[in-house]
DSSP file (Angstrom, degrees, kcal/mol; ACC not computed):
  #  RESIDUE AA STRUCTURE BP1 BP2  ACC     N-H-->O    O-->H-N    N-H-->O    O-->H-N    TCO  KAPPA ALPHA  PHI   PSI    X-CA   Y-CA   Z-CA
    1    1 A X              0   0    0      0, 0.0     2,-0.3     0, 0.0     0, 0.0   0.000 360.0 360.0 360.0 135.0  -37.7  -19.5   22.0
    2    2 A X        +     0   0    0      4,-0.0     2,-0.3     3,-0.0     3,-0.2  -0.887 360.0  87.5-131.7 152.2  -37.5  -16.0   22.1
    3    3 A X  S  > S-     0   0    0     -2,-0.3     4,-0.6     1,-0.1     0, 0.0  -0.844  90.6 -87.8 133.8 161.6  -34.1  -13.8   23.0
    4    4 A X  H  >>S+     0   0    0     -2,-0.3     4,-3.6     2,-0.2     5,-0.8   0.675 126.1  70.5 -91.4 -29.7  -31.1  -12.4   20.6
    5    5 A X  H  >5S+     0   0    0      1,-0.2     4,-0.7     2,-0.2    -1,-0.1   0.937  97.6  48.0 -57.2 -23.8  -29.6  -16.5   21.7
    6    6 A X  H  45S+     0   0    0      2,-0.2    -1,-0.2     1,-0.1    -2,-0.2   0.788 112.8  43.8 -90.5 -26.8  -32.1  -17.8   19.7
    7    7 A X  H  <5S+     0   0    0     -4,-0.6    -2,-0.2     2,-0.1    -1,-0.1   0.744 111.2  53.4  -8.8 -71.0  -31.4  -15.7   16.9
    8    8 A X  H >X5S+     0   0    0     -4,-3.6     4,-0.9     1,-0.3     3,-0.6   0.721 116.5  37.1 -78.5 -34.8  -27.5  -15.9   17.0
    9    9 A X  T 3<<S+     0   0    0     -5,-0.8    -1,-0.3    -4,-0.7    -2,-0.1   0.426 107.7  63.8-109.2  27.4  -27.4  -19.5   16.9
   10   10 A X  T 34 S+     0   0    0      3,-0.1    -1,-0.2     2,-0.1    -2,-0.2   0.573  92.3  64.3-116.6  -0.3  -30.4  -20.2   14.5
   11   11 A X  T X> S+     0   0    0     -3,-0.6     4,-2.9     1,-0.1     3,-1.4   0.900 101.6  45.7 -83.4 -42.6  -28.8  -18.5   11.4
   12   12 A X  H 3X S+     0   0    0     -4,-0.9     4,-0.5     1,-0.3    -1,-0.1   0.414 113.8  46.7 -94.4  28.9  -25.8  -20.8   10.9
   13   13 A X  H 3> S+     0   0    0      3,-0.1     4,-2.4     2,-0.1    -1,-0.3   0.386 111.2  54.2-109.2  -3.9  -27.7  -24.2   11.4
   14   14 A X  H <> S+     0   0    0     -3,-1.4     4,-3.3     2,-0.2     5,-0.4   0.900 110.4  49.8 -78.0 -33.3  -30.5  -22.7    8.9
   15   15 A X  H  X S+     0   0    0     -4,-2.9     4,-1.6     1,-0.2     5,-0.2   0.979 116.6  40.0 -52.2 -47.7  -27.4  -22.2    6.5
   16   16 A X  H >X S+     0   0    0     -4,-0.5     4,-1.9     1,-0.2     3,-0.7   0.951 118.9  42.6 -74.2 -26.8  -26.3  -25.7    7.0
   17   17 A X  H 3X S+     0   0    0     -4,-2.4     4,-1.0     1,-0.2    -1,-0.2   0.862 115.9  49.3 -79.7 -12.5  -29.6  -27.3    6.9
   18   18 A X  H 3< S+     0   0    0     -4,-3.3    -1,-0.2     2,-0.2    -2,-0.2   0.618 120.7  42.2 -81.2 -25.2  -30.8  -24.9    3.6
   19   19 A X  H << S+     0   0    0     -4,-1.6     3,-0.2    -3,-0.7    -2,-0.2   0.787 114.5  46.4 -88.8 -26.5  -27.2  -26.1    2.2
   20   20 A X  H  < S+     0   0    0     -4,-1.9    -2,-0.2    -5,-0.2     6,-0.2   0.679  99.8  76.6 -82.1 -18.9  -27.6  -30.1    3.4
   21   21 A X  S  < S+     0   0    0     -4,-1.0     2,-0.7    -5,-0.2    -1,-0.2   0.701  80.5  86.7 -71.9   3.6  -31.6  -29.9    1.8
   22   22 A X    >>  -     0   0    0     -3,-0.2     4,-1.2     1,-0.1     3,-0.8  -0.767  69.9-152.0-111.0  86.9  -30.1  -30.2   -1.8
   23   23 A X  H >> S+     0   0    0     -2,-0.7     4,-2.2     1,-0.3     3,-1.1   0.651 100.3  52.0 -12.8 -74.9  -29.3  -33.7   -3.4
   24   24 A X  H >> S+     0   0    0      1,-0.3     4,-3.5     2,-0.2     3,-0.8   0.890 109.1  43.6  -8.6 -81.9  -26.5  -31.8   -5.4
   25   25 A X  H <> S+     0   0    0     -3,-0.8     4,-0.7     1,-0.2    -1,-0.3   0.762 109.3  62.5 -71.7 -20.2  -24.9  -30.3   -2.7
   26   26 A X  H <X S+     0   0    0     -4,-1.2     4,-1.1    -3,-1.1     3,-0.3   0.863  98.5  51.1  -2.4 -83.5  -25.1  -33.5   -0.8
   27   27 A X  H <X S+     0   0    0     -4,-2.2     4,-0.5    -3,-0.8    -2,-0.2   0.583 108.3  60.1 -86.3 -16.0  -23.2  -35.6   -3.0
   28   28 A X  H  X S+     0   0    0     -4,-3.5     4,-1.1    -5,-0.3    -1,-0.2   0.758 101.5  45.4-108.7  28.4  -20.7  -33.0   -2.8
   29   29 A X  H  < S+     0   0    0     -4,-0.7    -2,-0.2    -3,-0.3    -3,-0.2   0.597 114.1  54.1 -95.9 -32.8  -20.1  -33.1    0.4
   30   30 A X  H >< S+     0   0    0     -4,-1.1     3,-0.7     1,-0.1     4,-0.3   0.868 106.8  47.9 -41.6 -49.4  -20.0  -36.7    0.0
   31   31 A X  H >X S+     0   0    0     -4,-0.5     3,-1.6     1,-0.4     4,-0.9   0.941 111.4  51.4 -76.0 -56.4  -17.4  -36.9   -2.7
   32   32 A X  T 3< S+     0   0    0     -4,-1.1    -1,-0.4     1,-0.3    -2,-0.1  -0.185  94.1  80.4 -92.3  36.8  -15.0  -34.2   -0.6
   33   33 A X  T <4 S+     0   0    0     -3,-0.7    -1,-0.3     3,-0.1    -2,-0.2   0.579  99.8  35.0 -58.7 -38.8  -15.6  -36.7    2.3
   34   34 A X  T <4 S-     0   0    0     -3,-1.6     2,-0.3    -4,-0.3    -2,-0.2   0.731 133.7 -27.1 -90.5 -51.8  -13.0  -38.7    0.6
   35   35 A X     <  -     0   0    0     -4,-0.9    -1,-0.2    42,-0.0    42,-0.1  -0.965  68.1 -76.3-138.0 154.6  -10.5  -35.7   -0.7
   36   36 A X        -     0   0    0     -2,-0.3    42,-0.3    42,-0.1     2,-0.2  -0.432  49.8-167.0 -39.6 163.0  -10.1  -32.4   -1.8
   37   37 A X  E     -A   77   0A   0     40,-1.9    40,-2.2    -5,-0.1     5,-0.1  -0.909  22.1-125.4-141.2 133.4  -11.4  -31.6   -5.3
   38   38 A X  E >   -A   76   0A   0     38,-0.3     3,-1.8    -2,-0.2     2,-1.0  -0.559  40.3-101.8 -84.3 169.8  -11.2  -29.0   -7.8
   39   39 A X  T 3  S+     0   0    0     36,-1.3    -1,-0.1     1,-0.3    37,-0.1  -0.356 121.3  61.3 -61.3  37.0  -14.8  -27.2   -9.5
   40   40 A X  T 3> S+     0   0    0     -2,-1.0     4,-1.9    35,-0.1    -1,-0.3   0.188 108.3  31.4-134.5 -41.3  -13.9  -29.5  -12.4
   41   41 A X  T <4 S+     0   0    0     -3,-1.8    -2,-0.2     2,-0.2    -3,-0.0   0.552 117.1  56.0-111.4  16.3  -14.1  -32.8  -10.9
   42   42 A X  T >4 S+     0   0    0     -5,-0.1     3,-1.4     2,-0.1     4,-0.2   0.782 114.6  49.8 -63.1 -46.4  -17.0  -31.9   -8.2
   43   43 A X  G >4 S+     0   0    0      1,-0.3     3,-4.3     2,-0.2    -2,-0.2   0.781  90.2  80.0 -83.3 -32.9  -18.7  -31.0  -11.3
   44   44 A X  G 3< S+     0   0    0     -4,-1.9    -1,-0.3     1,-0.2    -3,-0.1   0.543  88.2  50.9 -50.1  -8.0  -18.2  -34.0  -13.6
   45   45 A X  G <  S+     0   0    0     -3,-1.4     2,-0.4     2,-0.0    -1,-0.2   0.483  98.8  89.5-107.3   1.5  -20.7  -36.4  -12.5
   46   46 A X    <   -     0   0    0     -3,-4.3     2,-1.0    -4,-0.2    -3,-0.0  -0.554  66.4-147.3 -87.4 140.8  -23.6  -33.3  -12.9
   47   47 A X        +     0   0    0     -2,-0.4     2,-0.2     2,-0.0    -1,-0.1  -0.748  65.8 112.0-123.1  85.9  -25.5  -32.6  -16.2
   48   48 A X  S    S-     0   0    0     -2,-1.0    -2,-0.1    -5,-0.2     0, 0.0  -0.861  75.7 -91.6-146.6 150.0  -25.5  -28.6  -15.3
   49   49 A X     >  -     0   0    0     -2,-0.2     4,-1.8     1,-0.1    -2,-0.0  -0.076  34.6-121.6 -30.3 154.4  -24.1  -25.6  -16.5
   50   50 A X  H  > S+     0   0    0      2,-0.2     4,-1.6     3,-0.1    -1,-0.1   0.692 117.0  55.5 -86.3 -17.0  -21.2  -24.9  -15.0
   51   51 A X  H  > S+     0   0    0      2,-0.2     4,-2.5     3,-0.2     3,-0.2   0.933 111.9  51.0 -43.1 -63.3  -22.7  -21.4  -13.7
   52   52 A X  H >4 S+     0   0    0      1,-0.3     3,-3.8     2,-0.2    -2,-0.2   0.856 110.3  45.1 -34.7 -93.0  -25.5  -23.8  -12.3
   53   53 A X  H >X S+     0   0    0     -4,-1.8     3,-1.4     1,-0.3     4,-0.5   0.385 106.4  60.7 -39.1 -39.8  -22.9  -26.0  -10.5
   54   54 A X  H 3X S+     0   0    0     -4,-1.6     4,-3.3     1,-0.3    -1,-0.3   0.786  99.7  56.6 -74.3 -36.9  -20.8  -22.8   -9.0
   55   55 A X  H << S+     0   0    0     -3,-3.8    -1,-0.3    -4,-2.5    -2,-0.2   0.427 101.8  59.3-105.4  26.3  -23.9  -21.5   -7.0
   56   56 A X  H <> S+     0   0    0     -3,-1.4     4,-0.9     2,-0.1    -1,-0.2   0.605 106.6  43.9 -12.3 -66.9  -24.0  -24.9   -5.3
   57   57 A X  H  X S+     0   0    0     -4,-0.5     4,-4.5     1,-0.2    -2,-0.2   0.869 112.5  53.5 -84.3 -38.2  -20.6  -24.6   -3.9
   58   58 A X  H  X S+     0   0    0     -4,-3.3     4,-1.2     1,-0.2    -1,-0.2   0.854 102.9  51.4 -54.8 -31.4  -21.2  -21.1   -2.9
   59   59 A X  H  > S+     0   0    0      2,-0.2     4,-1.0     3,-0.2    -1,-0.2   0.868 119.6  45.5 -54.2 -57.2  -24.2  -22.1   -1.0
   60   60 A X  H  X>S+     0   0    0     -4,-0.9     5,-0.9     1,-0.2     4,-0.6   0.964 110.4  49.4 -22.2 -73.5  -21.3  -24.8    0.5
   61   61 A X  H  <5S+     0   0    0     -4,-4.5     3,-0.5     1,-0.2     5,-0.3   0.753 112.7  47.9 -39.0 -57.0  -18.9  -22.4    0.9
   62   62 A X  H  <5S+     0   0    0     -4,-1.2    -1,-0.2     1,-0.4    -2,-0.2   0.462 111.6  47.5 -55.0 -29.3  -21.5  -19.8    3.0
   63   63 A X  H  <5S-     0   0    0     -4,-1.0    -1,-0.4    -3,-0.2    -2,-0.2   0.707 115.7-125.9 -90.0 -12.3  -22.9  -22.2    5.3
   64   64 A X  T  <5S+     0   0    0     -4,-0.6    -3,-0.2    -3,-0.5    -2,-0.1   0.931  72.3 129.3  17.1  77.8  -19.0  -23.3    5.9
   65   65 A X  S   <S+     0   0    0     -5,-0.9    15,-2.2    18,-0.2     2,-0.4   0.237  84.7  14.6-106.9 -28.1  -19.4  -27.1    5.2
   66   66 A X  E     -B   79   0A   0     -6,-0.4     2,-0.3    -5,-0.3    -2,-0.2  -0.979  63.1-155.8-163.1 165.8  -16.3  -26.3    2.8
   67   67 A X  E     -B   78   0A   0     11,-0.8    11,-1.2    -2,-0.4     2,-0.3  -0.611  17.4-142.3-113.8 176.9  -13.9  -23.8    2.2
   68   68 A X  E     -B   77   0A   0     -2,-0.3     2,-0.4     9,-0.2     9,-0.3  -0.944   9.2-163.5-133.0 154.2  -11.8  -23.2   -1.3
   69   69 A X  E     -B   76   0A   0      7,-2.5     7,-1.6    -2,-0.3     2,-0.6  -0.944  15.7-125.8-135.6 134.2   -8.3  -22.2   -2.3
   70   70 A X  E     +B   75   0A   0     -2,-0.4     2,-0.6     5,-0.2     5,-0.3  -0.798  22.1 175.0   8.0  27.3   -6.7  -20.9   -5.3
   71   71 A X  E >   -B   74   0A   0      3,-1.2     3,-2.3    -2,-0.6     2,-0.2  -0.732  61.8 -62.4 -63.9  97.2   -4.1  -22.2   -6.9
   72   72 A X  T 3  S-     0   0    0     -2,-0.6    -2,-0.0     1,-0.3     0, 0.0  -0.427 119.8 -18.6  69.8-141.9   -3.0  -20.8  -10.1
   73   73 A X  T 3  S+     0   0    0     -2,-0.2     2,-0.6     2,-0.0    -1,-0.3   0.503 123.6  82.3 -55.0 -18.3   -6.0  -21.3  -12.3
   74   74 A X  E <   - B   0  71A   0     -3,-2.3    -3,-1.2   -36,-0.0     2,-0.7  -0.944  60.0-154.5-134.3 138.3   -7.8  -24.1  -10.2
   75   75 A X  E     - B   0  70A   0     -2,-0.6   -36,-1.3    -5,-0.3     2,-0.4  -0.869  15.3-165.7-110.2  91.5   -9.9  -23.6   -7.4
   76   76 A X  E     -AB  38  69A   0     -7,-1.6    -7,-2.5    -2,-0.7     2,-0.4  -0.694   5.1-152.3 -81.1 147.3   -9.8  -26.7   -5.2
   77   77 A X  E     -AB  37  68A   0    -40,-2.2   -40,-1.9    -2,-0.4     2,-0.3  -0.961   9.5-170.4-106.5 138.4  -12.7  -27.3   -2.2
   78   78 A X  E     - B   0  67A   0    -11,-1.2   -11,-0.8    -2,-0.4   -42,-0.1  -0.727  36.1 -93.4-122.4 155.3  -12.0  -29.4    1.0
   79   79 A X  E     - B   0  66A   0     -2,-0.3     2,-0.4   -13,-0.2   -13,-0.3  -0.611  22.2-149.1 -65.4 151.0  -14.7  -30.5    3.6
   80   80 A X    >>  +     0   0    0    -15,-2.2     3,-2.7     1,-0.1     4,-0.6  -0.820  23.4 179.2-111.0  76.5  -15.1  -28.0    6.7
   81   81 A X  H >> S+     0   0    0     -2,-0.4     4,-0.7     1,-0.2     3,-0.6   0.899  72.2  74.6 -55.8 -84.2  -16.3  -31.1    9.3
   82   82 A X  H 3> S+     0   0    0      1,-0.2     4,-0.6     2,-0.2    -1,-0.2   0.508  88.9  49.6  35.3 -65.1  -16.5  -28.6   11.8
   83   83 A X  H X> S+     0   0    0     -3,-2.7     3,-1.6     1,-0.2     4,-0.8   0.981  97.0  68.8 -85.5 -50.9  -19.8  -26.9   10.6
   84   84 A X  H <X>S+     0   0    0     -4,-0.6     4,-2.8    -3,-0.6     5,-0.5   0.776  91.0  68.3 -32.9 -39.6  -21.7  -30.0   10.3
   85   85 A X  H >X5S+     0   0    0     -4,-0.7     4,-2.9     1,-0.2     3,-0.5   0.888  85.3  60.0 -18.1 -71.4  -21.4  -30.0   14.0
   86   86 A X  H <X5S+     0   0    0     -3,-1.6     4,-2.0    -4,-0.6    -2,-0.2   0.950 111.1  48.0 -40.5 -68.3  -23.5  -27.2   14.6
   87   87 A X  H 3X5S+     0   0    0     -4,-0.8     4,-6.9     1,-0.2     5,-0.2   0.866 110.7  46.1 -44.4 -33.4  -26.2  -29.7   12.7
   88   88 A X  H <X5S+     0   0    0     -4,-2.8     4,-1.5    -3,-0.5    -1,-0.2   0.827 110.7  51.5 -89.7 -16.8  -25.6  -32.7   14.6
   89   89 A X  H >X<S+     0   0    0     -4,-2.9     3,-1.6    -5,-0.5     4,-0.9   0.935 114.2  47.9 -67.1 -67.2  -25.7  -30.9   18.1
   90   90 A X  H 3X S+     0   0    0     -4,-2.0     4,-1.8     1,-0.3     5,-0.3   0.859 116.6  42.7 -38.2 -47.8  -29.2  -29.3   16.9
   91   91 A X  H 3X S+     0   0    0     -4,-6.9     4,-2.2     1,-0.3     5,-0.3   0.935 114.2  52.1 -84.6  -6.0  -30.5  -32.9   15.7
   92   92 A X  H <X S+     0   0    0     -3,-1.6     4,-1.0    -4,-1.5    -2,-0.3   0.720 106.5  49.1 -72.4 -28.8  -29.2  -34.3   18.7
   93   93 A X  H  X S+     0   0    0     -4,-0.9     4,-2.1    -3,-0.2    -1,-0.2   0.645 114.2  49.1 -65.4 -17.8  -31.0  -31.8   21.4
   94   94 A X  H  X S+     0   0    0     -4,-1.8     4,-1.4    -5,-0.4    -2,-0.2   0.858 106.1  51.9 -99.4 -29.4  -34.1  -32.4   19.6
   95   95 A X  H  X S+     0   0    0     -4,-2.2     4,-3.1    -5,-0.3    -3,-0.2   0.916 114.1  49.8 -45.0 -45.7  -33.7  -36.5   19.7
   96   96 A X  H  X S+     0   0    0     -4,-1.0     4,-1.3    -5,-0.3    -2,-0.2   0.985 110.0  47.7 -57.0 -45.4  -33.0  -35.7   23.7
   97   97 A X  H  X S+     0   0    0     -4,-2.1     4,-1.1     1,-0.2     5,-0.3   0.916 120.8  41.1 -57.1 -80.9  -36.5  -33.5   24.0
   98   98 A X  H  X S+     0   0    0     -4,-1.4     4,-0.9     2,-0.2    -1,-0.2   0.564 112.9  49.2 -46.6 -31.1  -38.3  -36.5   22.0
   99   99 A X  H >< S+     0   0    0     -4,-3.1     3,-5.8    -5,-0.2     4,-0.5   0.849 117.9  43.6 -60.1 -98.6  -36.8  -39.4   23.7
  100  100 A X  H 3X S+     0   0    0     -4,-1.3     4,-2.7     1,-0.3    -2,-0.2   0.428 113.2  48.1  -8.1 -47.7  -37.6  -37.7   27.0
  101  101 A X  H 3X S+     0   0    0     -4,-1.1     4,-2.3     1,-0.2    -1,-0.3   0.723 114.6  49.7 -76.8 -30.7  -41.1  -36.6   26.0
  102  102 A X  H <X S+     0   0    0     -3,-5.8     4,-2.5    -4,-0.9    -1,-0.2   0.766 108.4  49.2 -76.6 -45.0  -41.5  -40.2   24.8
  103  103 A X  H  >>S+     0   0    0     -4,-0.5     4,-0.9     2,-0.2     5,-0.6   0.951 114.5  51.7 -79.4 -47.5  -40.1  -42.1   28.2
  104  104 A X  H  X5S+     0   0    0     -4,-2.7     4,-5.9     1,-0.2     5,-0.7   0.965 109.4  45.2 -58.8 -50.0  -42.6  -39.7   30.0
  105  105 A X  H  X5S+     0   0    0     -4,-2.3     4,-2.5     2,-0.2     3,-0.2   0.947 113.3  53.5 -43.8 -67.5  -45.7  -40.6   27.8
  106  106 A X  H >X5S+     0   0    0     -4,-2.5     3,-0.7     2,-0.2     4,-0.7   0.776 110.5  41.9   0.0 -96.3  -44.8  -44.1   28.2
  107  107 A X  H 3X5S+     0   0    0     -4,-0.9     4,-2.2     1,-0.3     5,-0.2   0.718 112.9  55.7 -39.7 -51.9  -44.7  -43.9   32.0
  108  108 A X  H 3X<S+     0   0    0     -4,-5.9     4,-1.6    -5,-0.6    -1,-0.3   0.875 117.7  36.7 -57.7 -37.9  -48.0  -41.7   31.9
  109  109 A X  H << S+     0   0    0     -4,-2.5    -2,-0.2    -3,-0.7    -1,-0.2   0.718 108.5  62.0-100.9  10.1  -49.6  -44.6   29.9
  110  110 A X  H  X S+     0   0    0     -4,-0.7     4,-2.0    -5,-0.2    -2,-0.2   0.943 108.4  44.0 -93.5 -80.9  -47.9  -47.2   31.7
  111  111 A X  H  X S+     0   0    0     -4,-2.2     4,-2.0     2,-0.3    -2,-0.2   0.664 106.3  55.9 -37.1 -36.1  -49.8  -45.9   35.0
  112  112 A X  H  X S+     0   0    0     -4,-1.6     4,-2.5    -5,-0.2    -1,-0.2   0.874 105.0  54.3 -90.4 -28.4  -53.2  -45.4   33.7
  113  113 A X  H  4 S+     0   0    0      2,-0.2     4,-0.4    -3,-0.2    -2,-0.3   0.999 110.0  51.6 -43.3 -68.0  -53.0  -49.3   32.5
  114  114 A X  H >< S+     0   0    0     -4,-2.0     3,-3.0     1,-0.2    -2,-0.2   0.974 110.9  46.3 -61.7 -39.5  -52.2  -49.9   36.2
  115  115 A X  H 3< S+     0   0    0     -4,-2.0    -1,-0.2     1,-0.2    -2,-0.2   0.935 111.6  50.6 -53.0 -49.2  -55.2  -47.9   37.3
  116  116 A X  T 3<        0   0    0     -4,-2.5    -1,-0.2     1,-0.2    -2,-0.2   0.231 360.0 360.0 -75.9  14.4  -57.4  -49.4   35.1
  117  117 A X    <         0   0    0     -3,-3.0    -1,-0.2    -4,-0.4    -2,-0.2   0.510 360.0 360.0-105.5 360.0  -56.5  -53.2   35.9
């Protein structure tokens, strides 16, 4: 596909799929599935620096699969469902191509069976 459309809409599903390719970041997207959370209790079930852990959620944060606030000292993250869209339209046009492409092979080998009986 060629064109500035193919461009525009092919950076922010590489972000989310370059942020969804990471066990880590996974399970916290899992984990704020359920709630918000602050960087303290994303972070507890990892054995990482907390440096480590932080350029995870930025990764998050940058694709916008979640957003952060402030409070005081503690910096909570919430899910952004939203961006995940973008992914599930993408694997979902490419399920349609393959289905299609699939019924037609079928049908093509379905017909040379009849020719050949």
């Amino acid at each position: 596909m060629s064109g500035s459309l193919a461009t525009s809409d092919a950076r922010p599903v590489d972000h989310v799929f370059r942020a969804l390719s990471d066990p880590t970041r996974r399970h916290v997207l899992e984990r704020l599935c359920r709630s918000p959370a602050s960087v303290s209790e994303l972070a507890a079930p990892f054995e990482m620096a907390l440096p480590s852990f932080l350029q995870h959620l930025r990764v998050l944060e940058e694709s916008g699969l979640v957003r952060s606030h402030k409070r005081g000292r503690v910096r909570t993250y919430e899910l952004s469902p939203k961006r995940l869209k973008l992914a599930e339209d993408w694997l979902a046009r490419q399920r349609n191509l393959w289905e299609r492409r699939l019924d037609q092979l079928d049908a093509y080998l379905l017909e040379l069976k009849e020719k050949s009986s």
